[in-house]
C-alpha positions in Angstrom: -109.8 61.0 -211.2 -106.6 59.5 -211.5 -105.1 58.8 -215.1 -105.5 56.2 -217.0 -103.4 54.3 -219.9 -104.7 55.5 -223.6 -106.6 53.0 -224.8 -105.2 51.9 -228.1 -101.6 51.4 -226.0 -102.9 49.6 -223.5 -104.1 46.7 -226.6 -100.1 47.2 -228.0 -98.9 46.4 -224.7 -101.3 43.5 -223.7 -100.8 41.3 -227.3 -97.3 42.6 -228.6 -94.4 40.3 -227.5 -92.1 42.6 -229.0 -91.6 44.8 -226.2 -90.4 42.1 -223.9 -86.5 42.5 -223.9 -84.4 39.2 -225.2 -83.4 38.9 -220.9 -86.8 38.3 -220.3 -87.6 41.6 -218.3 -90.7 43.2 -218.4 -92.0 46.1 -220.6 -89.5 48.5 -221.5 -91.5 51.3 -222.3 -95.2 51.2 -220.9 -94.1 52.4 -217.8 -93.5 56.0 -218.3 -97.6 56.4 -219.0 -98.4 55.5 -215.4 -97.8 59.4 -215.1 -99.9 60.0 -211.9 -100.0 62.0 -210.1 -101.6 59.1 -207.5 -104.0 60.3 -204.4 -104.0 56.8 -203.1 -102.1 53.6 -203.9 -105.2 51.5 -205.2 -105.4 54.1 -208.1 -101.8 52.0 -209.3 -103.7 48.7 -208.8 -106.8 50.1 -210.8 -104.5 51.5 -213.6 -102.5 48.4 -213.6 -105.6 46.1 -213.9 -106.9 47.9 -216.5 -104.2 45.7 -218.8 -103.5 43.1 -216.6 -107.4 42.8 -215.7 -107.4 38.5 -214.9 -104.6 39.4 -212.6 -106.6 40.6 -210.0 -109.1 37.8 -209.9 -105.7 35.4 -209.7 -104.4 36.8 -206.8 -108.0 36.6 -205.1 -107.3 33.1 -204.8 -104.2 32.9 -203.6 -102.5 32.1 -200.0 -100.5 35.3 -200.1 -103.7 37.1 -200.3 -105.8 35.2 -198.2 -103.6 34.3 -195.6 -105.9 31.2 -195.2 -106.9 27.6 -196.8 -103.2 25.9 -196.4 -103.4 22.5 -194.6 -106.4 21.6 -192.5 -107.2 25.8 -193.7 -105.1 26.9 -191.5 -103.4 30.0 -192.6 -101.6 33.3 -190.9 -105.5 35.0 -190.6 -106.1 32.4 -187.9 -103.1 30.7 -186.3 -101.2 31.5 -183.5 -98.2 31.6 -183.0 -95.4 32.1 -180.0 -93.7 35.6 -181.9 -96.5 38.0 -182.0 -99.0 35.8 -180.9 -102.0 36.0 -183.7 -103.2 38.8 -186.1 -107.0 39.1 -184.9 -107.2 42.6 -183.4 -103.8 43.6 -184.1 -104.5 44.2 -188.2 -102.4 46.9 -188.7 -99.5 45.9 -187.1 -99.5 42.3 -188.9 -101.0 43.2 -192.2 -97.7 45.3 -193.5 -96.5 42.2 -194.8 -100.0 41.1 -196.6 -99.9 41.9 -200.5 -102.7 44.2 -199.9 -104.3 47.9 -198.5 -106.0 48.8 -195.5 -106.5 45.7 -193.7 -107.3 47.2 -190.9 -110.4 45.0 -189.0 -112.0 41.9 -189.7 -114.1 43.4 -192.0 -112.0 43.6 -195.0 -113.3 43.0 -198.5 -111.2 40.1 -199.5 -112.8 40.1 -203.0 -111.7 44.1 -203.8 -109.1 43.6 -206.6 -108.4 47.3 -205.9 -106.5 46.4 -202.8 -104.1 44.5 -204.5 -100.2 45.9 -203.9 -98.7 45.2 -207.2 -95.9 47.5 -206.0 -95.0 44.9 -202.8 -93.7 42.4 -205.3 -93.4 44.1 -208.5 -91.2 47.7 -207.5 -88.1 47.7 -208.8 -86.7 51.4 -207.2 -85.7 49.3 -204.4 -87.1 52.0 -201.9 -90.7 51.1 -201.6 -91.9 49.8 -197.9 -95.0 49.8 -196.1 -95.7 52.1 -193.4 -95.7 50.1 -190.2 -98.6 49.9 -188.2 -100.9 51.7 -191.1 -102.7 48.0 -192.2 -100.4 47.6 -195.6 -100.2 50.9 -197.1 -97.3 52.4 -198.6 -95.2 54.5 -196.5 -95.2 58.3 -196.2 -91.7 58.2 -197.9 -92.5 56.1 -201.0 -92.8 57.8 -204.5 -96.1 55.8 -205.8 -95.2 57.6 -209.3 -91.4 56.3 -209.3 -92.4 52.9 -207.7 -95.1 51.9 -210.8 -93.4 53.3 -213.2 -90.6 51.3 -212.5 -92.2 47.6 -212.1 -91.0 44.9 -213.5 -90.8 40.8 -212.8 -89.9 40.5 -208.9 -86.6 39.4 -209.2 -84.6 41.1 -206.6 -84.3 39.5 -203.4 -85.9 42.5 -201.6 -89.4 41.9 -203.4 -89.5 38.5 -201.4 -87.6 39.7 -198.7 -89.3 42.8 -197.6 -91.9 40.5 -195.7 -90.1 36.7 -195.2 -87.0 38.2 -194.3 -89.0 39.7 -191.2 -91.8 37.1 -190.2 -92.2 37.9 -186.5 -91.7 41.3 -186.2 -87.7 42.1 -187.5 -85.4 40.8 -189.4 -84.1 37.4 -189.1 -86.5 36.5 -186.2 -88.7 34.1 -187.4 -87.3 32.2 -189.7 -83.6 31.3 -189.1 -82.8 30.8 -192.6 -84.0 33.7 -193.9 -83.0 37.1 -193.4 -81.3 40.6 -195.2 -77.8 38.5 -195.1 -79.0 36.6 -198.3 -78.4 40.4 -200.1 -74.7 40.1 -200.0 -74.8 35.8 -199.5 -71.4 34.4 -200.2 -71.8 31.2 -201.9 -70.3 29.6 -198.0 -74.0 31.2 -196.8 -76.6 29.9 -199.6 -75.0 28.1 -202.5 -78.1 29.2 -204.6 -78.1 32.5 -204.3 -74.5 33.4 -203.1 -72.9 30.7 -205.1 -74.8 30.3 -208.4 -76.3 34.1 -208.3 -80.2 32.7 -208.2 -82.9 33.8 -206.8 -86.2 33.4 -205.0 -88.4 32.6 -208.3 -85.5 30.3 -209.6 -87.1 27.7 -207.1 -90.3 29.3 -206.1 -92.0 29.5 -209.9 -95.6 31.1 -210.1 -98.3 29.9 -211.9 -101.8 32.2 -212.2 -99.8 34.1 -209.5 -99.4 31.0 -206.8 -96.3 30.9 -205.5 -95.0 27.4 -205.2 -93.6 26.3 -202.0 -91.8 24.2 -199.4 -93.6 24.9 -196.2 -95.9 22.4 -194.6 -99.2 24.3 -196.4 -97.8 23.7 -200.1 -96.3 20.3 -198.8 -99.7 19.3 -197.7 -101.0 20.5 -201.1 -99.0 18.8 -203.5 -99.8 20.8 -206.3 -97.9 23.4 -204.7 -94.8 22.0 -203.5 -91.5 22.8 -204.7 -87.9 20.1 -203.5 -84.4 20.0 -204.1 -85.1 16.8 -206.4 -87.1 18.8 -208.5 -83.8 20.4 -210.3 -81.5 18.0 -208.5 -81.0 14.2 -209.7 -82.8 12.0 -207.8 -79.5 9.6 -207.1 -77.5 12.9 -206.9 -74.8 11.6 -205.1 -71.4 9.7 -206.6 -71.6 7.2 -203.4 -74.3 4.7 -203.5 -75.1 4.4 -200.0 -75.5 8.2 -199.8 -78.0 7.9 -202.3 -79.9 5.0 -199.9 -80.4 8.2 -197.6 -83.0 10.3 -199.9 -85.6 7.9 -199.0 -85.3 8.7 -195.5 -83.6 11.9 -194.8 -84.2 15.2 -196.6 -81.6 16.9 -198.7 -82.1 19.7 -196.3 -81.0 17.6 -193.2 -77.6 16.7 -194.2 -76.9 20.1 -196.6 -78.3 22.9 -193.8 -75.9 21.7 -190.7 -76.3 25.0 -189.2 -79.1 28.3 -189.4 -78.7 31.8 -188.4 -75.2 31.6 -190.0 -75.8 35.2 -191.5 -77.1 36.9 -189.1 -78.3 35.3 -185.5 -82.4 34.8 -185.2 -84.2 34.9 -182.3 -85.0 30.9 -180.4 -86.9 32.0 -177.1 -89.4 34.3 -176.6 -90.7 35.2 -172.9 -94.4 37.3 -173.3 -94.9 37.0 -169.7 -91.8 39.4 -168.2 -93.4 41.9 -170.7 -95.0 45.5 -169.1 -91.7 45.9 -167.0 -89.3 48.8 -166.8 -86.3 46.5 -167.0 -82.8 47.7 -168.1 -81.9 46.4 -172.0 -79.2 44.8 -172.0 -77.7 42.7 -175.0 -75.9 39.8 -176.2 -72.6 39.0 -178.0 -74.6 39.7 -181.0 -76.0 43.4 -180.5 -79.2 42.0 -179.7 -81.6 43.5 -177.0 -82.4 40.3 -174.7 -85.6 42.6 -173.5 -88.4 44.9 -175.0 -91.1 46.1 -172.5 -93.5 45.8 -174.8 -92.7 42.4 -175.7 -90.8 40.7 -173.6 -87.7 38.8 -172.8 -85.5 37.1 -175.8 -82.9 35.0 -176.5 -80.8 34.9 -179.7 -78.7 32.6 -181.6 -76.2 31.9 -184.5 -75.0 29.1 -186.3 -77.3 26.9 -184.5 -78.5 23.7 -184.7 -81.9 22.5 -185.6 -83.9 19.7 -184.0 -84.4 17.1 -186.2 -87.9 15.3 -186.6 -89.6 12.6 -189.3 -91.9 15.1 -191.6 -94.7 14.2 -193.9 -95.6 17.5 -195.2 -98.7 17.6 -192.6 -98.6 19.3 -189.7 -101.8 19.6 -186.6 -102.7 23.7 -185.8 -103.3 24.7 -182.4 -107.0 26.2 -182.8 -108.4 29.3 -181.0 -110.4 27.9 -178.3 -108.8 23.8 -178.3 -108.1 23.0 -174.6 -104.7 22.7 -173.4 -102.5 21.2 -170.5 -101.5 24.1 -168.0 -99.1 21.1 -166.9 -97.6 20.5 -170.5 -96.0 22.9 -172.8 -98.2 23.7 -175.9 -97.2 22.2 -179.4 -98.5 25.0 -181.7 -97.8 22.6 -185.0 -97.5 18.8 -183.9 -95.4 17.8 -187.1 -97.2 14.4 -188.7 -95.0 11.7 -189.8 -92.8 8.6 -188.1 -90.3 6.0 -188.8 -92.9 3.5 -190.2 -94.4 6.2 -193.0 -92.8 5.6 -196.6 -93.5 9.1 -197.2 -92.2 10.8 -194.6 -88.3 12.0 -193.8 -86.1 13.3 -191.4 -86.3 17.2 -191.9 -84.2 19.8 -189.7 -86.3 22.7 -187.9 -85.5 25.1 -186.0 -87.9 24.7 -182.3 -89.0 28.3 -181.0 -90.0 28.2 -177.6 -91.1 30.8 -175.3 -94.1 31.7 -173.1 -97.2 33.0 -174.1 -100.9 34.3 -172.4 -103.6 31.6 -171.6 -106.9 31.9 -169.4 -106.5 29.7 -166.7 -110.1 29.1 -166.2 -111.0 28.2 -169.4 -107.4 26.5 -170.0 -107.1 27.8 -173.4 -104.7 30.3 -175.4 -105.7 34.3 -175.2 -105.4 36.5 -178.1 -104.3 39.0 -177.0 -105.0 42.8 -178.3 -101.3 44.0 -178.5 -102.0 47.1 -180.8 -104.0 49.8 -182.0 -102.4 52.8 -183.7 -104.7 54.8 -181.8 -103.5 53.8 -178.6 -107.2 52.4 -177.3 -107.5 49.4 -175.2 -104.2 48.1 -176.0 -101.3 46.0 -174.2 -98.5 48.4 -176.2 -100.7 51.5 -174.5 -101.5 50.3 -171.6 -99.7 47.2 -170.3 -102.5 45.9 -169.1 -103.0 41.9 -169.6 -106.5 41.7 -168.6 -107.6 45.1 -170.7 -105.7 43.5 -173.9 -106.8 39.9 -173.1 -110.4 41.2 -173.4 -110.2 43.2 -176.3 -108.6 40.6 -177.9 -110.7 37.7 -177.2 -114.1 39.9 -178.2 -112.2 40.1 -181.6 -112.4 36.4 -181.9 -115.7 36.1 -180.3 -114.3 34.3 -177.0 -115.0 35.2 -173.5 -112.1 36.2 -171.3 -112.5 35.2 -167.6 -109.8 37.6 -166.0 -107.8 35.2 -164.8 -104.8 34.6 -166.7 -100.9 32.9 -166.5 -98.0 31.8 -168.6 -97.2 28.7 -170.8 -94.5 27.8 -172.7 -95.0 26.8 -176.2 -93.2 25.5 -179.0 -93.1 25.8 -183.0 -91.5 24.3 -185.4 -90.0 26.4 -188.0 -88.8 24.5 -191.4 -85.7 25.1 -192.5 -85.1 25.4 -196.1 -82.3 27.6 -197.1 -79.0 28.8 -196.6 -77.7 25.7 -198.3 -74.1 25.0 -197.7 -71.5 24.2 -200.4 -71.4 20.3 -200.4 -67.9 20.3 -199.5 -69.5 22.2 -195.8 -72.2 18.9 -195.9 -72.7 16.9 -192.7 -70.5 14.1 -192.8 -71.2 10.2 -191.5 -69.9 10.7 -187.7 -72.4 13.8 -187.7 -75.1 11.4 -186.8 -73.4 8.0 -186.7 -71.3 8.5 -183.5 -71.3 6.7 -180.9 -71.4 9.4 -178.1 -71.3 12.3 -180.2 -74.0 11.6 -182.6 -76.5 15.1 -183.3 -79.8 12.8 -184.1 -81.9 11.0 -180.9 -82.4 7.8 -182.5 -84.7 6.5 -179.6 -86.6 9.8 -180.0 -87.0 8.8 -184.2 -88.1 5.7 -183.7 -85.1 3.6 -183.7 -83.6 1.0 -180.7 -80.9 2.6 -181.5 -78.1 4.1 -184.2 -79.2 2.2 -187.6 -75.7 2.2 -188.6 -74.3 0.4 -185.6 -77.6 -1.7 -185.4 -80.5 -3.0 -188.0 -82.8 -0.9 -185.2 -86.1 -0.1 -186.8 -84.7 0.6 -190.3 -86.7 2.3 -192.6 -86.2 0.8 -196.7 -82.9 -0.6 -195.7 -81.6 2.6 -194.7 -78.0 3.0 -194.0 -77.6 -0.7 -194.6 
């Protein structure tokens, strides 16, 4: 038995408000009785709940937990993606970055408050990581005792980071605008953070222990959405006609001109030259342009994003939904037009690359890329019709054995790495006449709004 808080402290620390500091920190002292020693990770959770005990049932209904119910319930548990395809039948590889133990089939107990990792977001040591490939348990390295005796309110940058800064499998390749270059941001990288020493909760405030937002799941949800406007005046701007913009263009739009500016992220991702002993070479960045286990790559830096009109909503490529083998796949065809008063012109960054599908049933395969035990895997055996079937059971789809490449294509909000407003896009950013960076055609327009009355949207840019 593991040991457990003595019960007449546990009651001080639960109702005294005394023991928070004046800076808002957490418990100064309660933290030296988590005195271990700790056989396994969930004996933390259990002694944490034991004060904390509606925290568990909190997190139960979160996204971070459930990885599922966003829009249209579509979550990380059953999208796909064109990175590492989906998560069925590759748990342990994906679930590192779930705030939870031993995810390691599809049989996990999603209503087991003891496999909550309070450590994930609430260590403070700094050195606490999950052991990759070992479905979300704490690596071999980590001391459990250190790590819960030093929690505190996730403030640090790595809490949040130690999962969104590598979405995809490594740092900086998902996302574009988020990566470990916001630890030592200059205020020219992210305003916020670098330039006004903020962080991640500033903006993305918790209530019952649901993070608020920006993506297109909280946008959908409303109740869970987080924007600039919220600390930022609504008219923010000294010019008038700027101001007109906010109805049609997103703050981000104009204040993000460029992502990757930290560090470059990764923009194409080729599956099907995967399984080859190719030589690795790499790019002006120090990035491998090949893996044999997962393909071919391309990276970039200060890029910039495609620009589309947004509504929050977003349609989820399905298992099983029929596509085009002439067409490239949209993984998340964005909602929203000219013509919607709700929607705007956000910035994205578009990653495309190639992915698996069954040409006979003209649909997406799922893959099986890992298995720690090496069975019936692509990573073990580069096979695409062992892994294709393996992975499909896990989804309970039939493979036919016949199988080629698509592209695909997902859009990836961009959100941070604000700029300093002096670093803004100006007019003759988008109002050029040859040089211009937005397709007005492609918007919705006849043509630039500022040169013609086009298709205006609320007098926009008049």
């Amino acid at each position: 038995m593991f040991r457990r808080v003595p019960f007449i402290l546990a009651i001080l620390l639960c109702i005294t408000p005394l023991l928070f500091a004046e800076d808002g920190s957490e418990y100064e002292d309660h933290l030296e009785h988590m005195e271990g020693p700790f056989e396994t990770p969930q004996e933390i959770t259990a002694t944490c709940l034991e004060c904390h005990d509606a925290v568990g049932e909190e997190i139960l209904k979160t996204q971070h937990w459930n990885w599922q119910g966003g829009a249209q319930g579509v979550g990380k548990r059953n999208m796909v993606n064109n990175f590492c395809i989906a998560i069925s039948s590759n748990w342990g590889f994906c679930t590192p970055c779930h705030i939870g133990y031993g995810w390691e089939n599809d049989d996990f107990d999603f209503s087991n408050t003891e496999n909550i990792d309070c450590l994930v977001c609430h260590d403070a040591t700094g050195a606490y990581n999950k052991h990759k490939g070992h479905s979300g348990m704490p690596d071999p390295s980590v001391d459990l005792v250190k790590a819960a005796q030093s929690v505190g309110k996730p403030v640090a940058l790595q809490n949040c980071g130690s999962c969104h800064f590598k979405g995809g499998g490594g740092n900086g390749v998902k996302h574009g605008d988020l990566d470990e270059s916001l630890l030592q941001a200059s205020s020219e990288l992210d305003v916020h953070i670098g330039g006004n020493g903020m962080n991640c909760t500033d903006c993305h405030t918790v209530n019952a222990h649901h993070i608020l937002g920006a993506g297109p799941a909280s946008m959908a949800r409303n109740k869970n959405h987080i924007a600039c406007i919220d600390c930022h005046d609504a008219e923010p701007h000294e010019k008038e006609k700027l101001n007109r913009h906010i109805s049609a263009v997103a703050c981000q739009t104009c204040h993000i001109p460029t992502f990757a500016r930290g560090m470059p992220t990764k923009t194409w991702w080729d599956w099907s030259t995967a399984g080859q002993d190719i030589e690795v070479k790499k790019d002006e960045y120090g990035k491998p342009l090949y893996n044999k286990k997962k393909g071919s790559f391309k990276w970039e830096k200060n890029a910039r994003p495609v620009y589309r009109w947004f509504n929050g909503g977003a349609d989820y490529y399905r298992l099983g939904d029929k596509i085009d083998p002439q067409s490239i796949v949209t993984l998340n065809r964005l909602r929203g037009d000219v013509s919607e008063a709700t929607a705007k012109i956000y910035p994205f960054k578009l990653m495309r690359g190639k992915q698996i599908y069954d040409t006979e049933h003209s649909r997406l395969i799922v893959p099986k890329l890992f298995d720690k035990e090496g069975k019936n895997s692509f990573w073990s055996s580069f096979d695409w019709n062992i892994s294709s079937s393996e992975g499909m059971k896990s989804v309970g789809m039939e493979f036919s054995g016949s199988y080629d490449f698509i592209e695909t294509e997902l859009y990836v909000p961009i959100h941070h790495t604000v700029a300093p407003a002096k670093k803004a896009m100006k007019c003759h950013h988008c109002h050029h006449k040859s040089k211009g960076l937005l397709d007005w055609e492609a918007l919705g327009y006849t043509g630039d709004p500022m040169a013609n009355k086009g298709r205006e949207k609320n007098e926009l840019l008049k």
